[in-house]
C-alpha positions in Angstrom: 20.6 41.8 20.6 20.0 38.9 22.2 21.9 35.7 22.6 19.8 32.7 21.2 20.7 29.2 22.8 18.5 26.0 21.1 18.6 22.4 23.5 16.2 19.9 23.9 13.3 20.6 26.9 13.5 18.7 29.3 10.5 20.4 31.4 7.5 20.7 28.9 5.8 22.6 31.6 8.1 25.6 30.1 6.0 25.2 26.9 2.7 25.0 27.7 3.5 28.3 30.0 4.5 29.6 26.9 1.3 28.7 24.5 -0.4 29.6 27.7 0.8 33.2 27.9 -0.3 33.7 24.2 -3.8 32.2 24.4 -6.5 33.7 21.9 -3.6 35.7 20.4 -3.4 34.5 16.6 -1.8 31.9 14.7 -1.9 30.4 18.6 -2.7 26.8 18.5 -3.3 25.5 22.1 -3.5 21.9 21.0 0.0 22.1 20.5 0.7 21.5 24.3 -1.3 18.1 23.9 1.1 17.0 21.1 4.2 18.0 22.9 3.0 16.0 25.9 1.8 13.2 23.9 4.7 12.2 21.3 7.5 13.0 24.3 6.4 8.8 24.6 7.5 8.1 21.4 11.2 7.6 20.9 11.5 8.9 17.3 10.3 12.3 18.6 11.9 14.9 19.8 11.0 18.8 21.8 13.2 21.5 21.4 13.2 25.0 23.3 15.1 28.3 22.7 15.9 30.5 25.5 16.7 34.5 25.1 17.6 36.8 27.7 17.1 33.9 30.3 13.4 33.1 28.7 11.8 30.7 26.9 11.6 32.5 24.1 10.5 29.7 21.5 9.6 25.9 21.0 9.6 23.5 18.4 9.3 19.6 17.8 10.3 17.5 15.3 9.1 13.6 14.8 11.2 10.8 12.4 7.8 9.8 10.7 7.2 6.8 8.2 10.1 6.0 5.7 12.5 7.8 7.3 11.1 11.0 6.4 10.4 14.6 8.5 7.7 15.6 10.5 7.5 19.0 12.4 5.3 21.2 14.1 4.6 23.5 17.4 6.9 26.0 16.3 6.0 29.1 18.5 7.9 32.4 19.2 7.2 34.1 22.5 6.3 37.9 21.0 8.5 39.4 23.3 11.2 37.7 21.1 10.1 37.9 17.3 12.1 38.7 14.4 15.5 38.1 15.7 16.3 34.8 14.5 15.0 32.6 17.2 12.3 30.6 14.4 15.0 30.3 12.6 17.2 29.0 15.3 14.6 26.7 16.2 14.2 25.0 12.5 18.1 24.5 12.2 18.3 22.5 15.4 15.1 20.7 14.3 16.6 19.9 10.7 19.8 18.5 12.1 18.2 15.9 14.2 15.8 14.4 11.5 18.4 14.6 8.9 15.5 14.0 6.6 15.5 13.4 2.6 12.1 15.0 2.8 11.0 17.2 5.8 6.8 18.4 6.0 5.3 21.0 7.8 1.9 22.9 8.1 1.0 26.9 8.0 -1.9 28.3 7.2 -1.6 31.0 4.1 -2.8 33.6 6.0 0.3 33.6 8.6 2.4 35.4 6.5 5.1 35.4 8.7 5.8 32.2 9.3 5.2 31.0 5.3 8.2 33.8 5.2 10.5 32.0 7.3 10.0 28.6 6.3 10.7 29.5 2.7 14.0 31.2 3.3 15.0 28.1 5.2 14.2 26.3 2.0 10.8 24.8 1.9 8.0 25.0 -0.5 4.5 25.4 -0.5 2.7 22.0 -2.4 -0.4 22.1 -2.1 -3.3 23.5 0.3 -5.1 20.4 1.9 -9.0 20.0 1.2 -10.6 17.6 3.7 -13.8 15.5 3.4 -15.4 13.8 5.9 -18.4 11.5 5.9 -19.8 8.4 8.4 -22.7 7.1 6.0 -22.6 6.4 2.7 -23.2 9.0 0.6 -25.4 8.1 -2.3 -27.5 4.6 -1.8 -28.3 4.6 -5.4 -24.6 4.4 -6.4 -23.7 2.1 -4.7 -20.7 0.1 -3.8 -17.3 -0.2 -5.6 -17.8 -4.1 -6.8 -15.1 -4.0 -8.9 -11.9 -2.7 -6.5 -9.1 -4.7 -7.1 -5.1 -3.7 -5.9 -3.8 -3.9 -9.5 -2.3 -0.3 -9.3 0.7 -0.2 -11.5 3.7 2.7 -10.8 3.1 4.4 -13.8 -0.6 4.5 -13.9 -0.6 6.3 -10.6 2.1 9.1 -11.5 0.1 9.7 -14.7 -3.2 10.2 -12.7 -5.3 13.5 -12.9 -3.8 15.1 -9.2 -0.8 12.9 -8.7 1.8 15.8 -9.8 -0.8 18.7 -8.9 0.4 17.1 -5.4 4.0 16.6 -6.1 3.4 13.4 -5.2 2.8 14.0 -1.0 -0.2 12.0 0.5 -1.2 12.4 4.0 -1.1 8.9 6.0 -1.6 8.8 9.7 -2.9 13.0 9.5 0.5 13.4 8.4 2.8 14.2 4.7 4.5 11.3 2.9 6.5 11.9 -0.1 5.3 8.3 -2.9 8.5 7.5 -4.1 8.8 4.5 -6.3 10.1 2.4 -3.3 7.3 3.8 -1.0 4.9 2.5 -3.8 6.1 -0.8 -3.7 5.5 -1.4 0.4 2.2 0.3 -0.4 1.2 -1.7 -2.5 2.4 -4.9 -0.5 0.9 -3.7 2.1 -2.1 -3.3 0.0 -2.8 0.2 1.0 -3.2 1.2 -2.9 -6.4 -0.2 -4.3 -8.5 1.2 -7.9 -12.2 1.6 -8.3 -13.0 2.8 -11.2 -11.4 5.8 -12.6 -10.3 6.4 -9.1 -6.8 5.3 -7.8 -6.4 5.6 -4.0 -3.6 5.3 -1.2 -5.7 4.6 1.7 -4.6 4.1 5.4 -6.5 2.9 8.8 -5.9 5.5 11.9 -7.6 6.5 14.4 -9.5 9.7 16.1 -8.2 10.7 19.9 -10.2 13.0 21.8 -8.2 14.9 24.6 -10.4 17.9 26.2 -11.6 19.7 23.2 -9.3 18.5 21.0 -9.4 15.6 18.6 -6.4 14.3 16.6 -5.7 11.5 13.9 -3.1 9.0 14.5 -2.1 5.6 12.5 -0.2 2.7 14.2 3.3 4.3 13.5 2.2 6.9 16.0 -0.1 5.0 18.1 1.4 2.0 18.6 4.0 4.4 21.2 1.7 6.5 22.8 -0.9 3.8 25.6 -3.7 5.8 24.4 -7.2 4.5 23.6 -8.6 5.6 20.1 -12.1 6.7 20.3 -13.2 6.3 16.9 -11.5 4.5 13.3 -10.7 6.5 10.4 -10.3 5.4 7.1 -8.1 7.7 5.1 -8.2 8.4 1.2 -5.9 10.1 -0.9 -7.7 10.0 -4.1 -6.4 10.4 -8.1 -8.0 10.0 -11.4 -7.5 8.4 -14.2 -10.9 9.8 -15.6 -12.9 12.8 -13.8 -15.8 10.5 -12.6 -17.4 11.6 -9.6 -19.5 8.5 -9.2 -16.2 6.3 -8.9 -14.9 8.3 -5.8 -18.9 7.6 -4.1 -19.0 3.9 -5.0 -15.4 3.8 -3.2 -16.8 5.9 -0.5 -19.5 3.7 0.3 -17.2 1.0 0.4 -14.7 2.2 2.8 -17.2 3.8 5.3 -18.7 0.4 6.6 -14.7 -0.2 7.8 -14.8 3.5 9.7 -15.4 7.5 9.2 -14.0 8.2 5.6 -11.9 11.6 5.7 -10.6 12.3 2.2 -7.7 13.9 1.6 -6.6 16.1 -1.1 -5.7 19.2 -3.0 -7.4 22.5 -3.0 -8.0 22.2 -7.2 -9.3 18.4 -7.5 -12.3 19.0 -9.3 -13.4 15.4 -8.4 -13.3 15.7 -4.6 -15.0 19.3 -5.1 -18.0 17.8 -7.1 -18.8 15.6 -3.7 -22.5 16.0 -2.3 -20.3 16.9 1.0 -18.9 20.0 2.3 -15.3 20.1 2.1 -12.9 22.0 4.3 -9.7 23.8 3.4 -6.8 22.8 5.4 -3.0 24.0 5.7 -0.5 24.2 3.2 1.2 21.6 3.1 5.1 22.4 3.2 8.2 20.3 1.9 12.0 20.7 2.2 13.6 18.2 0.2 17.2 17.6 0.5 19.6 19.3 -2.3 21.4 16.0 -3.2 17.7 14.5 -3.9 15.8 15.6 -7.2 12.3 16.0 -7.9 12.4 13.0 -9.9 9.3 10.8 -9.3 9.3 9.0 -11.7 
């Protein structure tokens, strides 16, 4: 058995050797290296390596993201080194630095594995992310939303079709947020909740980067630390319902897409999203650890 040692890298050549060794194997994202290297600017980030036997044997990084709440990803185990503790290693060390009330992650449902091992450490599958994306308006005879207002109350939006069918996480920035009543209220001031319709929506203004072949979402939070130019502006929607009106969540479409690319973001099941005339593409699962003193109280 080996001895498993977890510190934060230093060299993040040692981790793009490592996805580099594993290229075209599965479940091997290569855009991880381009995250690693870009959030090591940002000071609420950071990289974390586990060494066996003398190796690099696994990597991880872990990101303080809006509210105070968790962000992780790039977690890789060098095969050589598999199912003897070192993901697990890796998540412990990554937990105790965010010290988050809420902590997110991605995995795909088909990597079985790693769905495996974040569940024993304690997180939970929410929901599996269904993405649309469109650049034009999608249906001139529709329309715009004329009547869009920011009146959203805090009750109105928990009792929306798709609010709990979420448990209440909304991707800002690419990345999870748990809507807490306090994170409401700063949304709301911030006017980053707005109605149309049926249609309630917590929207946000990122921005796509384009490194190689790679292309990644980032909102001020994150971009604000990292000197990089955004190529293009995305305008993100979380959608929910207070009525199943399709034509609501086009008029509010057309009106957001003059500010920027519209990428919608939701939940497998909405069956507003899914009556779209766009194709829509099925992200990760969306993953939450939530801390044992905190209970899953929204309202």
């Amino acid at each position: 058995m080996f001895d498993i040692t977890v510190k934060e890298c230093t060299n993040l050549d040692s981790i793009t050797e490592l996805f580099e060794e594993h290229r075209g194997d599965p479940f091997t994202y290569l855009g991880d290296i381009h995250l690693f290297k870009l959030f090591s600017r940002l000071k609420f980030f950071k990289p974390f390596e586990a060494e066996a036997d003398g190796q690099v044997a696994g990597c991880i990084y872990a990101m303080r993201y809006m509210y105070g709440y968790g962000w992780m990803g790039g977690l890789f185990v060098h095969k050589r080194f598999r199912r003897i503790g070192v993901g697990r290693a890796l998540l412990d060390r990554t937990l105790q630095f965010l010290r988050s009330k809420y902590a997110y992650l991605f995995v795909y449902p088909e990597n079985l594995v790693a769905r495996r091992l974040f569940e024993n450490v304690g997180f939970n599958a929410v929901y599996r992310r269904l993405n649309y994306v469109s650049s034009v308006p999608l249906d001139e005879s529709i329309g715009k939303g004329n009547d869009i207002s920011y009146d959203v109350e805090w009750n109105e939006l928990t009792a929306a079709l798709g609010f709990r069918d979420r448990g209440g996480v909304v991707s800002l920035g690419y990345y999870p947020i748990k809507v807490t009543k306090r994170v409401f209220e700063d949304l709301k001031n911030k006017r980053k909740i707005l109605k149309c319709g049926s249609v309630l929506a917590i929207v946000e203004n990122s921005y796509s980067i384009n490194i190689d072949s790679d292309t990644f979402t980032f909102n001020d939070h994150v971009l604000k630390g990292l000197s990089v130019h955004p190529s293009e502006k995305i305008v993100e929607v979380n959608p929910f319902y207070t009525k199943a009106q399709t034509v609501d969540l086009i008029k509010l479409i057309n009106s957001l897409v003059v500010h920027g690319k519209v990428t919608v973001y939701t939940y497998q099941e909405d069956p507003v999203a899914r009556s779209l005339p766009l194709k829509g593409t099925l992200g990760a699962l969306v993953m939450e650890l939530s801390s044992k003193e905190d209970s899953f109280n929204l309202l």
